[in-house]
Every structure is written in C-alpha cells, then in structure tokens.
mmJSON file of the N, C-alpha and C atoms, coordinates in Angstrom:
{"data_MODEL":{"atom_site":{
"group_PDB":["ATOM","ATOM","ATOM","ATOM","ATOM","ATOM","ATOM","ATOM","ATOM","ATOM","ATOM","ATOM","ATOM","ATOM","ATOM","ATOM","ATOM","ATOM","ATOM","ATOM","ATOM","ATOM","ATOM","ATOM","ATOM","ATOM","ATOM","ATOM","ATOM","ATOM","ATOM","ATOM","ATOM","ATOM","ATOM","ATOM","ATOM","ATOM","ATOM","ATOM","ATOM","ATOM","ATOM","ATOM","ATOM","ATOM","ATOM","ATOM","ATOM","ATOM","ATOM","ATOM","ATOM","ATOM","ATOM","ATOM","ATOM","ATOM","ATOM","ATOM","ATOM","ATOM","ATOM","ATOM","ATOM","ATOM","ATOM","ATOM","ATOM","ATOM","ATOM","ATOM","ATOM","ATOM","ATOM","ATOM","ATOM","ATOM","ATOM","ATOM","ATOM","ATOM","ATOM","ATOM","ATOM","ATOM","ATOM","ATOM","ATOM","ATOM","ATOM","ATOM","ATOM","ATOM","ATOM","ATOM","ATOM","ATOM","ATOM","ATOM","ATOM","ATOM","ATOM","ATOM","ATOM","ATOM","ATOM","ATOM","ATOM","ATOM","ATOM","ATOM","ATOM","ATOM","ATOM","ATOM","ATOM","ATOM","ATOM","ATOM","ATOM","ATOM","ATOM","ATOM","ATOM","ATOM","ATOM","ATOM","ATOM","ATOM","ATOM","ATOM","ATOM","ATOM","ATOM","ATOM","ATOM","ATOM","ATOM","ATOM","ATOM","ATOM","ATOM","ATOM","ATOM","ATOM","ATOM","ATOM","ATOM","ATOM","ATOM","ATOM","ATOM","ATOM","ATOM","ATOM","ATOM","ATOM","ATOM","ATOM","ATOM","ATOM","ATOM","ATOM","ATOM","ATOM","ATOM","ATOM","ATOM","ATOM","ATOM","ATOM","ATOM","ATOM","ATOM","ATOM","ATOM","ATOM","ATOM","ATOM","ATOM","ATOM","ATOM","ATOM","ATOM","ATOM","ATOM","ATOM","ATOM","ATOM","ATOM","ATOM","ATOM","ATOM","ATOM","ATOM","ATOM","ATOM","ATOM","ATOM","ATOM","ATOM","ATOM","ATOM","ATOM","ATOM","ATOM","ATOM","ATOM","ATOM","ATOM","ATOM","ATOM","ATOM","ATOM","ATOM"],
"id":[1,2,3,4,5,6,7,8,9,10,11,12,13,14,15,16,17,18,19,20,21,22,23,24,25,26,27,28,29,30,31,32,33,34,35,36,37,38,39,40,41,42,43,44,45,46,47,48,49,50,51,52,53,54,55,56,57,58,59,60,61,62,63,64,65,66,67,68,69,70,71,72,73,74,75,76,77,78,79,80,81,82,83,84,85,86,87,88,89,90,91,92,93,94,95,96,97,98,99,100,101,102,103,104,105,106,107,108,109,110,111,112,113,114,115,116,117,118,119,120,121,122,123,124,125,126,127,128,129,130,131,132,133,134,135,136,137,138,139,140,141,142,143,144,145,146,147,148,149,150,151,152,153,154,155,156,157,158,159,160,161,162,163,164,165,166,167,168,169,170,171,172,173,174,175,176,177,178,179,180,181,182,183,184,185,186,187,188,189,190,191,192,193,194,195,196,197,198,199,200,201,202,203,204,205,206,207,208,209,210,211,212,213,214,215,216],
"type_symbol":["N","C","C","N","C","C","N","C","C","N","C","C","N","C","C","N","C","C","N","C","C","N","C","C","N","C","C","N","C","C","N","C","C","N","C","C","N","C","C","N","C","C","N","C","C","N","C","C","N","C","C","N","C","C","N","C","C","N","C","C","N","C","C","N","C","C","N","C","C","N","C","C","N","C","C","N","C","C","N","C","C","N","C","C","N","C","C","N","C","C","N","C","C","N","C","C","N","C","C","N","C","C","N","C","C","N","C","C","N","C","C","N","C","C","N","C","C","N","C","C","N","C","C","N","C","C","N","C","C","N","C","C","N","C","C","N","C","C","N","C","C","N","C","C","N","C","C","N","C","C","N","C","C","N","C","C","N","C","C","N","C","C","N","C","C","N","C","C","N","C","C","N","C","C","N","C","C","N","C","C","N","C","C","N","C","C","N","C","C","N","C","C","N","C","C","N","C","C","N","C","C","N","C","C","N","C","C","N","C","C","N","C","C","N","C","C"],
"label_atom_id":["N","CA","C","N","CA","C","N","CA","C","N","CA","C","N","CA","C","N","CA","C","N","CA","C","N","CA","C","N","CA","C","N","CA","C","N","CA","C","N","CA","C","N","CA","C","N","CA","C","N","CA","C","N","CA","C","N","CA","C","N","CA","C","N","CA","C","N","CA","C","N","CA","C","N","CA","C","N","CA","C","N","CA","C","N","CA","C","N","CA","C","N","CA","C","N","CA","C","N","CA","C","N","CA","C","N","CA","C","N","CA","C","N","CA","C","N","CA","C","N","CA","C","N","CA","C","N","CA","C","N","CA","C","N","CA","C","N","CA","C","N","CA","C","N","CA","C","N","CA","C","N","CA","C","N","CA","C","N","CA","C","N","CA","C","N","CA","C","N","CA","C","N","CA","C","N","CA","C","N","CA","C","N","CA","C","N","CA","C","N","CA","C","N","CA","C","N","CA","C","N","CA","C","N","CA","C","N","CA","C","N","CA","C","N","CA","C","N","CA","C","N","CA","C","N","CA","C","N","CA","C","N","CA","C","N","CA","C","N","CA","C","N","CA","C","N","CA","C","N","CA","C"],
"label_alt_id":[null,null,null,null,null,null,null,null,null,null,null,null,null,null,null,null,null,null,null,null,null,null,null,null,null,null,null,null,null,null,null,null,null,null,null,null,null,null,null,null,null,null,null,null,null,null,null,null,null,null,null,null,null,null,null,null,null,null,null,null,null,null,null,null,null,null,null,null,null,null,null,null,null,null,null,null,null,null,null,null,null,null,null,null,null,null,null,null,null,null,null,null,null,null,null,null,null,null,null,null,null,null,null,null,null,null,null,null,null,null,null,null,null,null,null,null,null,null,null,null,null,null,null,null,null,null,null,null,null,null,null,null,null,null,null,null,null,null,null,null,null,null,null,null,null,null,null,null,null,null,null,null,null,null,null,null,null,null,null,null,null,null,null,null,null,null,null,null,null,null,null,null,null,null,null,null,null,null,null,null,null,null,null,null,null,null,null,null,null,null,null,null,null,null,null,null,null,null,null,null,null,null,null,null,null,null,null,null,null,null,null,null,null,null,null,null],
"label_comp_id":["UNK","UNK","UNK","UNK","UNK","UNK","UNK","UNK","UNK","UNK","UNK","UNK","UNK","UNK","UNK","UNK","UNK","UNK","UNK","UNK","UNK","UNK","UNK","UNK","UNK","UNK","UNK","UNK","UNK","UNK","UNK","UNK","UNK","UNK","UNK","UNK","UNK","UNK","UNK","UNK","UNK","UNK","UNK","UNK","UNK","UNK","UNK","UNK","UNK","UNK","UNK","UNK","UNK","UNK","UNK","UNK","UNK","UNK","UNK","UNK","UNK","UNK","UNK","UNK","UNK","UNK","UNK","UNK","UNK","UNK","UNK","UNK","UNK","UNK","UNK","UNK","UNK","UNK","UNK","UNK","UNK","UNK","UNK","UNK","UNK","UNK","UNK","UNK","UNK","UNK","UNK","UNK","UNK","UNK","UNK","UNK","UNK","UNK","UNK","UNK","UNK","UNK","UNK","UNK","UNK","UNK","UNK","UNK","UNK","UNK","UNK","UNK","UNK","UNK","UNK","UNK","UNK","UNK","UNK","UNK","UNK","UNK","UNK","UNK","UNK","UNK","UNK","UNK","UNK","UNK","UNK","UNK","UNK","UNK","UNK","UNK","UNK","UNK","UNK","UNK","UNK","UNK","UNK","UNK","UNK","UNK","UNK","UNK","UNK","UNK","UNK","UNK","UNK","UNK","UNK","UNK","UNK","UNK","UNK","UNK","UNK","UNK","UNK","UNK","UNK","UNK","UNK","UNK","UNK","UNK","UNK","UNK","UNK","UNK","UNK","UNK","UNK","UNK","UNK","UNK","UNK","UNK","UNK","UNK","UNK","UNK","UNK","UNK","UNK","UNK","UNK","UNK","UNK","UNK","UNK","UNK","UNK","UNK","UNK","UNK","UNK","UNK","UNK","UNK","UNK","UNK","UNK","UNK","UNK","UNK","UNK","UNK","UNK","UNK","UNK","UNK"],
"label_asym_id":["A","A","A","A","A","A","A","A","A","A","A","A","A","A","A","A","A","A","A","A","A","A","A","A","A","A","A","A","A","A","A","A","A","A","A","A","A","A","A","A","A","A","A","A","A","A","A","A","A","A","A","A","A","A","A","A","A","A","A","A","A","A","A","A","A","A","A","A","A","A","A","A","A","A","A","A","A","A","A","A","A","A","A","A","A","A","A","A","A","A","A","A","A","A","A","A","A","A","A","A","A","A","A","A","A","A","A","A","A","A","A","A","A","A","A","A","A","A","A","A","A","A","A","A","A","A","A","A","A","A","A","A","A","A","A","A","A","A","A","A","A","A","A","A","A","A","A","A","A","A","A","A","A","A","A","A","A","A","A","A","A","A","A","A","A","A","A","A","A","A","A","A","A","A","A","A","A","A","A","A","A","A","A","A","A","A","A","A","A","A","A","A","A","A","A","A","A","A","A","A","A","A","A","A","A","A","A","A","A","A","A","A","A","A","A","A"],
"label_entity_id":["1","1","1","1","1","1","1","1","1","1","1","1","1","1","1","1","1","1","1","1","1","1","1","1","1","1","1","1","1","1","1","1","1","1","1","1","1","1","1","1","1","1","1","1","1","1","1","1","1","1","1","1","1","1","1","1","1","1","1","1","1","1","1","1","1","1","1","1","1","1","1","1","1","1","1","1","1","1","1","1","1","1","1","1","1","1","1","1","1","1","1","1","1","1","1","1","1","1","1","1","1","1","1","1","1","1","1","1","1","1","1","1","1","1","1","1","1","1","1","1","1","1","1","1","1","1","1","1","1","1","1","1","1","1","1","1","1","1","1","1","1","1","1","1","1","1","1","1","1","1","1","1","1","1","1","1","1","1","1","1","1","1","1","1","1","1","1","1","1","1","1","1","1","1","1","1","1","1","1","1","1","1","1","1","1","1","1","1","1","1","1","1","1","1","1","1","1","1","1","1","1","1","1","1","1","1","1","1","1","1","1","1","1","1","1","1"],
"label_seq_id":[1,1,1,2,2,2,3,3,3,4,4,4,5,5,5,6,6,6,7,7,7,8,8,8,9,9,9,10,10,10,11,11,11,12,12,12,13,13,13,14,14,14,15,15,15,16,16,16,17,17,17,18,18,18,19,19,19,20,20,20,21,21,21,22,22,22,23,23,23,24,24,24,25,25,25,26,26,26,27,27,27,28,28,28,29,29,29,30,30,30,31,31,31,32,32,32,33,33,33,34,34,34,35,35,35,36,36,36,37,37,37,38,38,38,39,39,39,40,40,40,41,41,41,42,42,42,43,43,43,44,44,44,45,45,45,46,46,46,47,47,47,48,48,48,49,49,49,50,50,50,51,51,51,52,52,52,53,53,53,54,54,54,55,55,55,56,56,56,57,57,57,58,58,58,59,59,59,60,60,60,61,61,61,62,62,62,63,63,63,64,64,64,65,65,65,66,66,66,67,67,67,68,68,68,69,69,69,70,70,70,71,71,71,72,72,72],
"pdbx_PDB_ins_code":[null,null,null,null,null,null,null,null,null,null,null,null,null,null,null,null,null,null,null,null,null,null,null,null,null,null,null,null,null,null,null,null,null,null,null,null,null,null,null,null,null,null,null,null,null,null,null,null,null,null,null,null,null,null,null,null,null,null,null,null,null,null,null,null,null,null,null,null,null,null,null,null,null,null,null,null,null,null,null,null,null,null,null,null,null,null,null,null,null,null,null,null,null,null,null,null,null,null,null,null,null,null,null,null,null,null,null,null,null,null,null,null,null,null,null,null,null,null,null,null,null,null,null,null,null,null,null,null,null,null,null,null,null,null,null,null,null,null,null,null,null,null,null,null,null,null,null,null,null,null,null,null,null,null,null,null,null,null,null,null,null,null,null,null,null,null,null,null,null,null,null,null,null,null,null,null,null,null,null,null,null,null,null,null,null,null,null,null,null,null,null,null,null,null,null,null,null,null,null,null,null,null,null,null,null,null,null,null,null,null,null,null,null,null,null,null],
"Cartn_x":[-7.458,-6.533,-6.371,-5.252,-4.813,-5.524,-5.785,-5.973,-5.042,-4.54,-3.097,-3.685,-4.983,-5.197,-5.656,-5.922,-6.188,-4.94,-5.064,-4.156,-3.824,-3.134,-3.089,-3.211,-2.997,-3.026,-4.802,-5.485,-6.554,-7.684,-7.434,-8.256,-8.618,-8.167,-9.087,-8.054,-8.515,-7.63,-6.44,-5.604,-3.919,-3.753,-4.595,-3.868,-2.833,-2.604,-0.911,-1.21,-0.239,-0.574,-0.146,0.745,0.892,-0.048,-0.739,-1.984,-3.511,-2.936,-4.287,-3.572,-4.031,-3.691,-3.576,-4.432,-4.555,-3.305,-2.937,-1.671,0.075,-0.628,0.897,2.357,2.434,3.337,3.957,3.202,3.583,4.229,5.004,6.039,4.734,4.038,3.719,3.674,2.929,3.341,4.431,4.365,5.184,6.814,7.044,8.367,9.026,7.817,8.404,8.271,8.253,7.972,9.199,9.544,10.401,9.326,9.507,8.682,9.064,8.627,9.738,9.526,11.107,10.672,10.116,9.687,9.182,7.667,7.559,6.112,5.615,6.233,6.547,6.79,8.041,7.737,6.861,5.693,4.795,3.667,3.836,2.796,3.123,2.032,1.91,3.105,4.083,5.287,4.391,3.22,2.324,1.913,1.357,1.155,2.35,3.477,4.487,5.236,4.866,5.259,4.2,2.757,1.769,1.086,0.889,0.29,1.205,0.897,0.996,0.124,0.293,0.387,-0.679,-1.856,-2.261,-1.199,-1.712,-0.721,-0.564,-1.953,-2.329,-1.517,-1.911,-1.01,0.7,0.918,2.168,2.837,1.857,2.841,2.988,2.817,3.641,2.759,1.424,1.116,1.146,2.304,3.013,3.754,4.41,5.849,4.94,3.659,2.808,2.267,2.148,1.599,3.073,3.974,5.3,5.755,4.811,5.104,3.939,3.016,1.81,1.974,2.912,3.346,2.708,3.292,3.81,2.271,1.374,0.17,-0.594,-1.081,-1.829,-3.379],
"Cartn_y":[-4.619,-3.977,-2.51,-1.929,-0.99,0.338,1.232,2.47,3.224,3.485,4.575,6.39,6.558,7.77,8.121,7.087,6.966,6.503,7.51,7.8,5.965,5.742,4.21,4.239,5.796,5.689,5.893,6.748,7.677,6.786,6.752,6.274,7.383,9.161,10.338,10.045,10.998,11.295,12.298,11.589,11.913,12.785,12.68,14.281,13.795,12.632,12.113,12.563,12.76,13.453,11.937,11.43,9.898,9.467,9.023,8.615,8.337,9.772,10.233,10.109,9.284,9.572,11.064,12.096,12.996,13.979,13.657,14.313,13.439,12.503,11.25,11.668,12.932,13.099,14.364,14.858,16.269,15.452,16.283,15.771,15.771,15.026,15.282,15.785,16.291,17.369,16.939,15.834,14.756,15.176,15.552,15.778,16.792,17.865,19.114,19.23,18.201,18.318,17.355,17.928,16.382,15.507,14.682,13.548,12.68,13.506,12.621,11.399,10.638,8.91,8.146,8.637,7.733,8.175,8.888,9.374,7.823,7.794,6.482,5.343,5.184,3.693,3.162,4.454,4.312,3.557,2.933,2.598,1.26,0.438,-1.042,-0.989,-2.472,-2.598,-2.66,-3.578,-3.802,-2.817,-1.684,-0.062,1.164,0.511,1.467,1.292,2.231,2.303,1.677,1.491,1.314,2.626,3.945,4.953,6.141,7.319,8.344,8.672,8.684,9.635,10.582,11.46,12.345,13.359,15.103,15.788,16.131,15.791,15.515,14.593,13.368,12.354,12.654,12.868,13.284,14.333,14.94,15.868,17.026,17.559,18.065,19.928,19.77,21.144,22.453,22.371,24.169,24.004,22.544,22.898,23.643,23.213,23.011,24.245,25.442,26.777,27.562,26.953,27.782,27.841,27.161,26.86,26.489,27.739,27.422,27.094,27.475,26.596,25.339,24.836,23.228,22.364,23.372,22.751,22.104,20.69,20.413,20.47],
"Cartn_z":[-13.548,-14.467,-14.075,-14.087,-14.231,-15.288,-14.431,-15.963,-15.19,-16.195,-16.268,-16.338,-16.588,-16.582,-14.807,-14.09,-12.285,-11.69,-10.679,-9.644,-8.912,-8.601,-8.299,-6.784,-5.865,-4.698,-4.048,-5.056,-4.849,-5.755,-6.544,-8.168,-8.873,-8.159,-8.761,-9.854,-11.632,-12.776,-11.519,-12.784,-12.47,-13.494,-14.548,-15.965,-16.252,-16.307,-17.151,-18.869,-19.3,-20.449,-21.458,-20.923,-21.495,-21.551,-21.021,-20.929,-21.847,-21.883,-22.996,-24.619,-25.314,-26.931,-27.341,-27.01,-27.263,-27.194,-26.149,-25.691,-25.336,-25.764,-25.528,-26.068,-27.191,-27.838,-26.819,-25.798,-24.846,-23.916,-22.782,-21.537,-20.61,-19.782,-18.401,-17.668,-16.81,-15.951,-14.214,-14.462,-13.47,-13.956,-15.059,-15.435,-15.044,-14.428,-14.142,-12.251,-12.116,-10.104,-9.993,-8.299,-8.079,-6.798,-7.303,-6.319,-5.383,-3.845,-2.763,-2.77,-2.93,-3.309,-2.185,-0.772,0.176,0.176,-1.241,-1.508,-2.364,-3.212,-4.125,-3.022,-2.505,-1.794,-0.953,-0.561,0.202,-0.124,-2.072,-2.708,-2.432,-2.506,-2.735,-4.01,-3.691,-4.665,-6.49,-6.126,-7.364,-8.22,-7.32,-8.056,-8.308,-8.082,-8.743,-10.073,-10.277,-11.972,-12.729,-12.692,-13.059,-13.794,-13.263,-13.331,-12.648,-12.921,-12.797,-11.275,-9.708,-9.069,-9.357,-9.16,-8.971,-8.32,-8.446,-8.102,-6.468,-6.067,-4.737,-3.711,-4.567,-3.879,-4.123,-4.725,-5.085,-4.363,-3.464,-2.805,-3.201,-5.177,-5.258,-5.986,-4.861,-5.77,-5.231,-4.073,-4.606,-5.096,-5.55,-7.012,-7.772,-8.435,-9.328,-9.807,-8.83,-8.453,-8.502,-8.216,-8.783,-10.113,-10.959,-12.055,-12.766,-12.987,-13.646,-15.004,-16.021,-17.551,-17.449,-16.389,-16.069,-15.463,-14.932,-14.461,-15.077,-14.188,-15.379,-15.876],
"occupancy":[1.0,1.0,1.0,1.0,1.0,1.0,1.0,1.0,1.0,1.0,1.0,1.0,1.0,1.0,1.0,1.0,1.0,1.0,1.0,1.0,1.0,1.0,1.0,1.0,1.0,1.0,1.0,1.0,1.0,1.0,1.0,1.0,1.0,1.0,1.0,1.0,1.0,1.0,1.0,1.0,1.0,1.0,1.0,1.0,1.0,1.0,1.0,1.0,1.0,1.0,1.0,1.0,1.0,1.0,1.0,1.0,1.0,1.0,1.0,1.0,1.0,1.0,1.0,1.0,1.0,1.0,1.0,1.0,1.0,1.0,1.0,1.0,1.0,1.0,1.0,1.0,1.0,1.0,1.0,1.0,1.0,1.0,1.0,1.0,1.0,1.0,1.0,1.0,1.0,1.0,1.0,1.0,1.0,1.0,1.0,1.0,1.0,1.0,1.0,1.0,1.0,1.0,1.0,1.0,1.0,1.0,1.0,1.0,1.0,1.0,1.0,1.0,1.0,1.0,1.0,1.0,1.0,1.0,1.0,1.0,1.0,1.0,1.0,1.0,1.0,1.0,1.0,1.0,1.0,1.0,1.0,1.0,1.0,1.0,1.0,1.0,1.0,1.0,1.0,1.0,1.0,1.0,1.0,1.0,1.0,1.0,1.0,1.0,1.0,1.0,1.0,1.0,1.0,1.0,1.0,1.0,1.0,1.0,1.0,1.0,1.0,1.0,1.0,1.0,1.0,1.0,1.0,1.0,1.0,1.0,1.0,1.0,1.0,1.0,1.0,1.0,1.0,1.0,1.0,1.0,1.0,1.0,1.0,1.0,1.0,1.0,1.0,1.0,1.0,1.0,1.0,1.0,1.0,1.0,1.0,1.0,1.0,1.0,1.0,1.0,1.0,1.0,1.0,1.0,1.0,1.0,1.0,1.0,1.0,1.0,1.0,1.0,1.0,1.0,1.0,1.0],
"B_iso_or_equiv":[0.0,0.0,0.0,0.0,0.0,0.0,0.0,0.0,0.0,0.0,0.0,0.0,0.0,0.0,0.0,0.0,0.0,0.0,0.0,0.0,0.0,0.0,0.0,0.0,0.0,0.0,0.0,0.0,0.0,0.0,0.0,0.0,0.0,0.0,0.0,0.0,0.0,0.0,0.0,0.0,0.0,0.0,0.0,0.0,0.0,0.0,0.0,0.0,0.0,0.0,0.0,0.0,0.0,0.0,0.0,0.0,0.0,0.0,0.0,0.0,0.0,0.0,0.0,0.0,0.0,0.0,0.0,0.0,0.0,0.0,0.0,0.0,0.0,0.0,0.0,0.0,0.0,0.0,0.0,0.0,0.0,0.0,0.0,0.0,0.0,0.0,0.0,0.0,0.0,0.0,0.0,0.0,0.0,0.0,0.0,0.0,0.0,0.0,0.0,0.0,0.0,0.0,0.0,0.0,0.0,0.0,0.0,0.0,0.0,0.0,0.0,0.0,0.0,0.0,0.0,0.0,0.0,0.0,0.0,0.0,0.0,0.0,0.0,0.0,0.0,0.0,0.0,0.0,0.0,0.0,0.0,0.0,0.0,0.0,0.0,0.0,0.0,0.0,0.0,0.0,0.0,0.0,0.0,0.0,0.0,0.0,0.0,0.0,0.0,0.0,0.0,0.0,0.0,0.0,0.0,0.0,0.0,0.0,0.0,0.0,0.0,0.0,0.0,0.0,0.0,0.0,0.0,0.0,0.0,0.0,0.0,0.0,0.0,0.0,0.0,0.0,0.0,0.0,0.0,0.0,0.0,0.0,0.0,0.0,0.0,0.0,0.0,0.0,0.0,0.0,0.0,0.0,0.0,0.0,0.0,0.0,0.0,0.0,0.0,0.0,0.0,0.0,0.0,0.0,0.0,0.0,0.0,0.0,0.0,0.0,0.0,0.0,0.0,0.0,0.0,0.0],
"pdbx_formal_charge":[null,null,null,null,null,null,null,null,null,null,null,null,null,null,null,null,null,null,null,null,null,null,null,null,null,null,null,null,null,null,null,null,null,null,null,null,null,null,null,null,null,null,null,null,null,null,null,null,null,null,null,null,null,null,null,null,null,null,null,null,null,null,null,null,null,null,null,null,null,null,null,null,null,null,null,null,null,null,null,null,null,null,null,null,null,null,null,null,null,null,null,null,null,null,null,null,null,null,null,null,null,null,null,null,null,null,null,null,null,null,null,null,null,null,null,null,null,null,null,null,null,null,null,null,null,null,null,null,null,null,null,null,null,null,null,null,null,null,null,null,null,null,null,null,null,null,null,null,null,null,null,null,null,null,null,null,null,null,null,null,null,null,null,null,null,null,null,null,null,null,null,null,null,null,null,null,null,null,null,null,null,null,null,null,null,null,null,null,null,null,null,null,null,null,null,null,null,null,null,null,null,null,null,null,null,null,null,null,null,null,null,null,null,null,null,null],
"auth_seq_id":[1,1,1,2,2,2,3,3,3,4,4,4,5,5,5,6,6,6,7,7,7,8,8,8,9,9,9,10,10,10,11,11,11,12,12,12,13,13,13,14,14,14,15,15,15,16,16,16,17,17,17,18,18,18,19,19,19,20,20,20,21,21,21,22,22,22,23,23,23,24,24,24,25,25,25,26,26,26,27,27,27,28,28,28,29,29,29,30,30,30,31,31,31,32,32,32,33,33,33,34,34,34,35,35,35,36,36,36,37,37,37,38,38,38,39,39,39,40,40,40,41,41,41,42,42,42,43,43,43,44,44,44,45,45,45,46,46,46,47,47,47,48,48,48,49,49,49,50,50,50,51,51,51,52,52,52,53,53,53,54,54,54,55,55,55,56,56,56,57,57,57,58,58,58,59,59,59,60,60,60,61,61,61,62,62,62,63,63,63,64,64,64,65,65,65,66,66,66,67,67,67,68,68,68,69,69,69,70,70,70,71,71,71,72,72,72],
"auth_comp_id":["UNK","UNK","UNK","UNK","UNK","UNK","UNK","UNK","UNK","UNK","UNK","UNK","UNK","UNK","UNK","UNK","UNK","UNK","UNK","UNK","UNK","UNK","UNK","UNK","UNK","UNK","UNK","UNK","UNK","UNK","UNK","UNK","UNK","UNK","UNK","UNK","UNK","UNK","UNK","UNK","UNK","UNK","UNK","UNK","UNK","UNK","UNK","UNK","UNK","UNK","UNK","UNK","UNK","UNK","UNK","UNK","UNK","UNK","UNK","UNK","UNK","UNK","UNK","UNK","UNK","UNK","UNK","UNK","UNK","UNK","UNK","UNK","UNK","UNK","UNK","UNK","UNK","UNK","UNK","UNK","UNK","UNK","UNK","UNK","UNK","UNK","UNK","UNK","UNK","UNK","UNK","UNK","UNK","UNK","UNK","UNK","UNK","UNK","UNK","UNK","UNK","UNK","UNK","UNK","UNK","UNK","UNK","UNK","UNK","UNK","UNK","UNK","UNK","UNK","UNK","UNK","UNK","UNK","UNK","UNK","UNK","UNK","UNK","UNK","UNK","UNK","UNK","UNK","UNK","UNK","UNK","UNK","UNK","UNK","UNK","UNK","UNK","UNK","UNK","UNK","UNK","UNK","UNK","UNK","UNK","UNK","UNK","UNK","UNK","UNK","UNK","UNK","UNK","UNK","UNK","UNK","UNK","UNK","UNK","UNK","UNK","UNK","UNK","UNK","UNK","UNK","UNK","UNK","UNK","UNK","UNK","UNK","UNK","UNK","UNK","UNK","UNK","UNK","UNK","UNK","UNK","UNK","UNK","UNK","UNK","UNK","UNK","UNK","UNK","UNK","UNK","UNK","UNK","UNK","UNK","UNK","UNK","UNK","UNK","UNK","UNK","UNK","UNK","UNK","UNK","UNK","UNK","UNK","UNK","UNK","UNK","UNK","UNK","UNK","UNK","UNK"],
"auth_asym_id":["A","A","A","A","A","A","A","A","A","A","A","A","A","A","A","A","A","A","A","A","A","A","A","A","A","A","A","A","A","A","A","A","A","A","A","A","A","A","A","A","A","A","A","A","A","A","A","A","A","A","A","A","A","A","A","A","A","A","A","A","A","A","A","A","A","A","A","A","A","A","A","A","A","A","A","A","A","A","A","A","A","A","A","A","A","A","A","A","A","A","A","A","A","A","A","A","A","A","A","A","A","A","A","A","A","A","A","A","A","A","A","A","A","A","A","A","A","A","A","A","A","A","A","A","A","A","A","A","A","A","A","A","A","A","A","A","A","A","A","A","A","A","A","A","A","A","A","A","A","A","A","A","A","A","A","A","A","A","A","A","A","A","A","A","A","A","A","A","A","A","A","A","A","A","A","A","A","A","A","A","A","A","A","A","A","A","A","A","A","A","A","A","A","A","A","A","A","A","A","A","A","A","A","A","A","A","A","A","A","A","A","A","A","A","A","A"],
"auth_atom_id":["N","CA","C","N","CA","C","N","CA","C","N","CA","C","N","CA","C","N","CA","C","N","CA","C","N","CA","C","N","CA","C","N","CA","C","N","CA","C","N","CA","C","N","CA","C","N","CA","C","N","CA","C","N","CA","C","N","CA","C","N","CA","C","N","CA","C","N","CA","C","N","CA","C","N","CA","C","N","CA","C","N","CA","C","N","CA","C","N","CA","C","N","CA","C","N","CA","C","N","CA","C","N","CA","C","N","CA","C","N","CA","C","N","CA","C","N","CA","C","N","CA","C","N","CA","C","N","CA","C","N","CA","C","N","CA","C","N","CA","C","N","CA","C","N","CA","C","N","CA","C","N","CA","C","N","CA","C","N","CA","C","N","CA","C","N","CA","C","N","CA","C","N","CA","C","N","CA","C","N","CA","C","N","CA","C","N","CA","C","N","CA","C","N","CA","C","N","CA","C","N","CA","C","N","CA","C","N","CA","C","N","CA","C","N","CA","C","N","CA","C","N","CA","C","N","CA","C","N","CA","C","N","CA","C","N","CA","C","N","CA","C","N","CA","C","N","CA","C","N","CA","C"],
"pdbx_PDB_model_num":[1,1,1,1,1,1,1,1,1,1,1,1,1,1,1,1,1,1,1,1,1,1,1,1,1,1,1,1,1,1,1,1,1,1,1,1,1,1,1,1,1,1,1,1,1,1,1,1,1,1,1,1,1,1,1,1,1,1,1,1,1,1,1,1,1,1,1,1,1,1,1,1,1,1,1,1,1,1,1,1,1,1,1,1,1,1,1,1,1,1,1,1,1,1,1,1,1,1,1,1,1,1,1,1,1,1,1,1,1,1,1,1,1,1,1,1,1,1,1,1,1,1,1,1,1,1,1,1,1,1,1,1,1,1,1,1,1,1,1,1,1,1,1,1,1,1,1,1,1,1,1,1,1,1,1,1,1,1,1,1,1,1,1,1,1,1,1,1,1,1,1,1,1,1,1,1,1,1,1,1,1,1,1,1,1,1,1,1,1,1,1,1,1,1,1,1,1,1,1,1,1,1,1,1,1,1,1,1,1,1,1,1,1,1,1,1]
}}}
C-alpha cells in the first residue's frame, strides 16, 4: 500500500500538506513549483498520482529557495 506522506520515487517524507490531517485544509507546497512532466513520466505508470514527489525528486528546490513563503 501506498502512504501518501512518502515520496513514491525515494520513500523519504514528501511534506505534502494533503497528506497530513493536520494541514489538509492548506495548498501544498507542490502547488507553488512547476514540475517537469518527464520528471513525472519517469515514474512507474502505478506510482503516478499516488503521492506527492519529494522536493528532491521533483527537481524542484531552487524554485523552492526562490520562494521561501512556499517552502516546505
């Protein structure tokens, strides 16, 4: 089974804010990066759209550092 709070590429926490009850009602920090999609099709078809990406795997942390608000 799937946990949605692990990275589906890595298994490290991804910090999806969905994720967590705690914070499910806040935007993600995935909302504020753009995510190159051959970053995504690079995943097994089974693990996409399963979980949230770490920001690592994702490519995306000097968006992330350009935009410390948005960090997660």
């Amino acid at each position: 089974m799937n946990d949605p709070s692990l990275c589906p590429a890595c298994g490290a926490r991804n910090d999806c804010a969905l994720a967590d009850p705690r914070t499910a009602d806040r935007p993600c920090w995935c909302y504020s990066v753009s995510i190159d999609r051959a970053v995504l099709e690079a995943l097994p078809a089974e693990l996409r759209n399963a979980a949230c990406l770490c920001p690592r795997c994702a490519q995306v942390d000097e968006q992330l550092k350009q935009a410390p608000s948005s960090a997660p």
